[in-house]
C-alpha positions in Angstrom: 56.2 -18.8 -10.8 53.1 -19.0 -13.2 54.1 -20.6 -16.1 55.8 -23.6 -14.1 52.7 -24.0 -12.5 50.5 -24.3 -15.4 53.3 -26.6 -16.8 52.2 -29.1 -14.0 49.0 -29.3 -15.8 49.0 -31.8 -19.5 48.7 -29.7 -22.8 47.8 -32.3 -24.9 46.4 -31.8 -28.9 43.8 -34.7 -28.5 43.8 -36.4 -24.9 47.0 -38.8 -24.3 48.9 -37.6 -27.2 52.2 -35.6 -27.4 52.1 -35.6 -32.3 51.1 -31.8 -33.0 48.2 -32.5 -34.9 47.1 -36.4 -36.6 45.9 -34.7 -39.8 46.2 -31.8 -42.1 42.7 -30.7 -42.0 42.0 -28.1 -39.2 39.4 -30.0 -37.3 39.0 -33.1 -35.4 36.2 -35.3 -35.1 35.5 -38.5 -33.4 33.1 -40.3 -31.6 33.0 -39.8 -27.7 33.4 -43.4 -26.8 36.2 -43.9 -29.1 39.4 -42.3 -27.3 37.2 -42.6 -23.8 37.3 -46.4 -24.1 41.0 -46.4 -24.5 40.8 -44.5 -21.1 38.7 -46.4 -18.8 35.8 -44.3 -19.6 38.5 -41.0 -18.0 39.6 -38.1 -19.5 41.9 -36.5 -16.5 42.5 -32.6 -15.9 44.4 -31.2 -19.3 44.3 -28.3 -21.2 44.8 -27.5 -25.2 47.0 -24.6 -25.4 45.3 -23.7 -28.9 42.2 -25.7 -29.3 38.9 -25.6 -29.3 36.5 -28.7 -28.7 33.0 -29.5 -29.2 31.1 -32.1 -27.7 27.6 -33.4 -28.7 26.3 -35.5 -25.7 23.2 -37.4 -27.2 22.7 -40.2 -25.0 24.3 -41.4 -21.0 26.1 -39.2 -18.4 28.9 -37.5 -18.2 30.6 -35.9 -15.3 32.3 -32.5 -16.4 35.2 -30.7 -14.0 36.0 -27.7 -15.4 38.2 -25.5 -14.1 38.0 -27.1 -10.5 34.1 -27.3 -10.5 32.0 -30.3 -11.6 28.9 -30.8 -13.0 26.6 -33.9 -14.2 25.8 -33.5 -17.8 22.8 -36.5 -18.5 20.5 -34.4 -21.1 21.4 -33.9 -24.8 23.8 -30.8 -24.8 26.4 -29.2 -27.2 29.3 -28.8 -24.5 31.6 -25.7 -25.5 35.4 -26.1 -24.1 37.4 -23.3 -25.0 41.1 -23.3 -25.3 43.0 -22.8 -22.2 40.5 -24.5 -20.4 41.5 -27.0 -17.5 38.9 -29.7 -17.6 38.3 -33.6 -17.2 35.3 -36.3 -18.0 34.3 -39.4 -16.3 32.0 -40.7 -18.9 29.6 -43.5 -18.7 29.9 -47.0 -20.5 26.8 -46.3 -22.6 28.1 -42.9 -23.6 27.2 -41.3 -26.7 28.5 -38.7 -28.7 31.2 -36.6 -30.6 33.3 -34.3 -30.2 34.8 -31.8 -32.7 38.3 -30.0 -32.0 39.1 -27.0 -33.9 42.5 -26.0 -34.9 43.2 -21.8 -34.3 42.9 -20.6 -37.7 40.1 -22.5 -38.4 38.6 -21.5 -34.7 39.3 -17.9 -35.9 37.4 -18.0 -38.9 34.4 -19.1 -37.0 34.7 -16.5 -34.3 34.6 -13.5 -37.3 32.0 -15.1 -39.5 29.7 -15.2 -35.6 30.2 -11.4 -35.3 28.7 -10.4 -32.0 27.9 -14.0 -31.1 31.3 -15.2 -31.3 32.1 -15.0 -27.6 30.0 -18.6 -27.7 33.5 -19.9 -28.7 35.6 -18.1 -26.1 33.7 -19.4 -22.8 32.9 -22.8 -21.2 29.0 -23.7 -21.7 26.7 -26.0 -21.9 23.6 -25.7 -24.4 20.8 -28.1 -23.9 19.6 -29.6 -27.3 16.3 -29.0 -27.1 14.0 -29.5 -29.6 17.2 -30.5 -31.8 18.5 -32.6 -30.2 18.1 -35.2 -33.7 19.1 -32.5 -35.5 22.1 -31.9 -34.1 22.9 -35.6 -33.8 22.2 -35.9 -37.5 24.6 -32.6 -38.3 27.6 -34.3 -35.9 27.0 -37.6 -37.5 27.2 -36.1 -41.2 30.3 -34.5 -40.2 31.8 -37.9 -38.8 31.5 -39.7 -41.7 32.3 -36.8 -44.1 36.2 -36.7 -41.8 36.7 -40.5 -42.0 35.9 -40.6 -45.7 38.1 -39.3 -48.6 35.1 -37.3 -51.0 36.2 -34.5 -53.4 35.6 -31.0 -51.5 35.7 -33.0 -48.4 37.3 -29.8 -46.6 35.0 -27.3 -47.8 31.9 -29.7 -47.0 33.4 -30.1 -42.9 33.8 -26.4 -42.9 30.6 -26.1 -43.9 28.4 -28.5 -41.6 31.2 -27.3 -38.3 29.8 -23.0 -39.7 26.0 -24.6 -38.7 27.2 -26.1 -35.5 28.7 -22.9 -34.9 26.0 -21.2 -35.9 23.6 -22.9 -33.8 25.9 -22.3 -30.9 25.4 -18.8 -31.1 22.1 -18.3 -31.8 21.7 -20.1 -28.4 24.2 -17.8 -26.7 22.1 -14.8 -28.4 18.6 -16.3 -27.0 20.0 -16.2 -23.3 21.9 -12.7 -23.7 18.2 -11.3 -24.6 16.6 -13.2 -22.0 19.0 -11.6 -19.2 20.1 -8.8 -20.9 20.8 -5.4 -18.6 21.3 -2.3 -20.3 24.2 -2.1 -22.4 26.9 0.7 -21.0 26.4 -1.4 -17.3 27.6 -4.7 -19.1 30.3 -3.0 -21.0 31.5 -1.4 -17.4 31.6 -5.2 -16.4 33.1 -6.6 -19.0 35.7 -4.0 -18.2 36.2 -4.3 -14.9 36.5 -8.2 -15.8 39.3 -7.6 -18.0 41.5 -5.7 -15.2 41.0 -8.1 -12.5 42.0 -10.6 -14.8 45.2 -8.8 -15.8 45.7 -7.5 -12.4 44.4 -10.2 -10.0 47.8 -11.1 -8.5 48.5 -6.9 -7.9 46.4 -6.7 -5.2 45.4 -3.6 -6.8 42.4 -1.4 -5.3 38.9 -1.8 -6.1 39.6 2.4 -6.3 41.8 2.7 -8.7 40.1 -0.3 -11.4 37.1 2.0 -10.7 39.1 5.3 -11.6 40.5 3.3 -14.9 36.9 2.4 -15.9 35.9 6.0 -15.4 33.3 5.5 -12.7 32.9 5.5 -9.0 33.3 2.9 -6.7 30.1 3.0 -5.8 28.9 3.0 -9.3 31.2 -0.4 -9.7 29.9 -2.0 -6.7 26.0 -1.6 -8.0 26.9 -2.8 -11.3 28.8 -5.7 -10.1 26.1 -6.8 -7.8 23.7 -6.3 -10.6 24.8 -8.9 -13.1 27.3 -11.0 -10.7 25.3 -10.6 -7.7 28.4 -10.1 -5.4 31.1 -6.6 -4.8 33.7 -5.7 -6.9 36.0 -6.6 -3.7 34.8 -10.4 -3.8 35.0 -11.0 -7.6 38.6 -10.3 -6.9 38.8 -12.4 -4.2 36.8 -15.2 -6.1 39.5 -14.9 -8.8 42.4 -15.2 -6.6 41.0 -18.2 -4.7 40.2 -20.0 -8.2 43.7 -19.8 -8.9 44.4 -20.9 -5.3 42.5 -23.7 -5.9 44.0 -24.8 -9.3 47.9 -24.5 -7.8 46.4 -26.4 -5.2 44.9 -29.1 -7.4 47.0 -29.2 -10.4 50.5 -28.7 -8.8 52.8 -29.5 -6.3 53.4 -26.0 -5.1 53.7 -24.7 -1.5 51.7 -22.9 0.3 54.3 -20.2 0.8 54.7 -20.6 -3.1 50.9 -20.3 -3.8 50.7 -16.9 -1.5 53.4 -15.7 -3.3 52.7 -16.6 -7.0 49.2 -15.0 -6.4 50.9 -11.1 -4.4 50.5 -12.5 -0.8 53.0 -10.6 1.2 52.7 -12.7 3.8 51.0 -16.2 3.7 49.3 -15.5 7.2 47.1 -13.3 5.0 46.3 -15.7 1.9 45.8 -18.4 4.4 43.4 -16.2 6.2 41.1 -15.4 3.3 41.2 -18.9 1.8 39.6 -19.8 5.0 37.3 -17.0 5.2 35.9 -17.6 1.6 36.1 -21.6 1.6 35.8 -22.4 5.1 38.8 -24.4 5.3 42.6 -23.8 5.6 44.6 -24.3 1.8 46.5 -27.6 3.7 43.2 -28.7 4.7 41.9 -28.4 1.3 44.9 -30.0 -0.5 44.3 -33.1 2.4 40.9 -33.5 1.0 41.9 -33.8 -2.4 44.7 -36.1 -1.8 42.3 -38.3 0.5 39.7 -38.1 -3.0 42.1 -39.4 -5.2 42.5 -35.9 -6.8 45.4 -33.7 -6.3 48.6 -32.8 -8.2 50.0 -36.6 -8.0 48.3 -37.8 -10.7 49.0 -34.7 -13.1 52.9 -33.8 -12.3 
């Protein structure tokens, strides 16, 4: 039932249109304002199956949902959306910007030139500007008018000022690794443990035996979990489950006899159960709130 599901929800190349890519080059770049406008100022729940954007906020608000959760965005920020990523604006009138999409191979380039860094490119983030905030304007700008213009080396000069975006990226992403770092072996436990509950998180499989894969004890887990997630192994599993809960809920018209049993639930008296538990409301009830918001899977089916 999966891939249905995430059917419900648009893959678009650039917002609001089905062509497979409107040039040859391997990025993307316009202005914020320039497809927003054409949008009411809206960019609704979609994903890009192989993309990557960018977007440089340098001046108004912007109100991200990303993955089911919003935030405000009003400073100067380099906004990373990776692909896959189910996520939405409302932007204000005075918005301004750009934003940069990268085509895979190109997005894969990036990724090996970064090295360890390149997991800036794989994760939703915001980076606050900062002290550049003009020079980042001035570097997004450059590249704008270097993509609407028709110079010789044109590619090689775009590839070249999107490497420094890139490269600023990660030197950000390396600043806050070192300012929270833990020791190494814990993190790479995490990361581990990570990667099973995402491969396994409909299983239902026991906190046990993804401890016995990684090699350590459950108890061992548990402390390194609360360490640098600040919750059990147990309830990261549970968080997972209920984030795809809440994007079935959101994004599709599914059941909530289909939900339960897209996501293991033997019975749906169970996943009801710890939907309420967790959120504090029943799935119908939180489907009823969306609907009564304006949200919901009517407006993305």
């Amino acid at each position: 039932m999966n891939k249905p599901a995430l059917a419900a929800i648009p893959v678009f190349k650039l917002y609001g249109e089905n062509q497979q890519w409107p040039t040859p080059d391997l990025l993307h770049c316009e202005s914020i304002s320039q497809r927003s406008r054409e949008h009411h100022w809206e960019i609704k729940p979609h994903r890009h199956a192989d993309l990557c954007q960018l977007l440089l906020l340098s001046r108004g608000r912007a109100e991200l949902e990303i993955e089911g959760q919003r935030t405000c965005l009003e400073q100067p920020l380099v906004q990373v959306l990776p692909p896959l990523s189910v996520h939405g604006f409302r932007f204000s009138e005075d918005i301004d910007g750009f934003v940069v999409t990268l085509a895979a191979p190109l997005l894969s380039h990036l990724q090996t030139q970064l090295g360890t860094a390149a997991e800036v490119l794989e994760l939703p983030g915001s980076y606050p500007a900062g002290n550049d905030a003009q020079y980042l304007n001035d570097l997004f700008a450059a590249l704008h008018c270097e993509y609407q213009a028709q110079q010789p080396a044109r590619e090689m000069l775009m590839h070249a000022q999107v490497g420094m975006i890139a490269v600023w990226l990660g030197r950000q992403a390396l600043q806050r690794s070192t300012t929270r770092q833990r020791p190494q072996r814990a993190r790479e436990y995490f990361n581990g443990f990570m990667q099973l509950v995402e491969a396994h998180y409909r299983e239902h499989v026991k906190v046990e035996d993804l401890a016995q894969r990684l090699g350590i004890s459950v108890s061992h887990l548990n402390g390194t979990c609360r360490e640098l997630a600040g919750q059990p192994a147990l309830q990261i599993m549970h968080q997972r489950q209920l984030l795809e809960a809440k994007r079935l809920l959101t994004y599709t018209g599914m059941t909530i006899y289909e939900i339960s049993a897209d996501l293991g639930f033997s019975d749906p008296t169970n996943f009801t159960r710890l939907f309420r538990r967790r959120e504090g409301i029943s799935p119908k009830a939180f489907r009823d709130q969306l609907k009564a918001a304006g949200q919901g899977s009517a407006p993305f089916t």
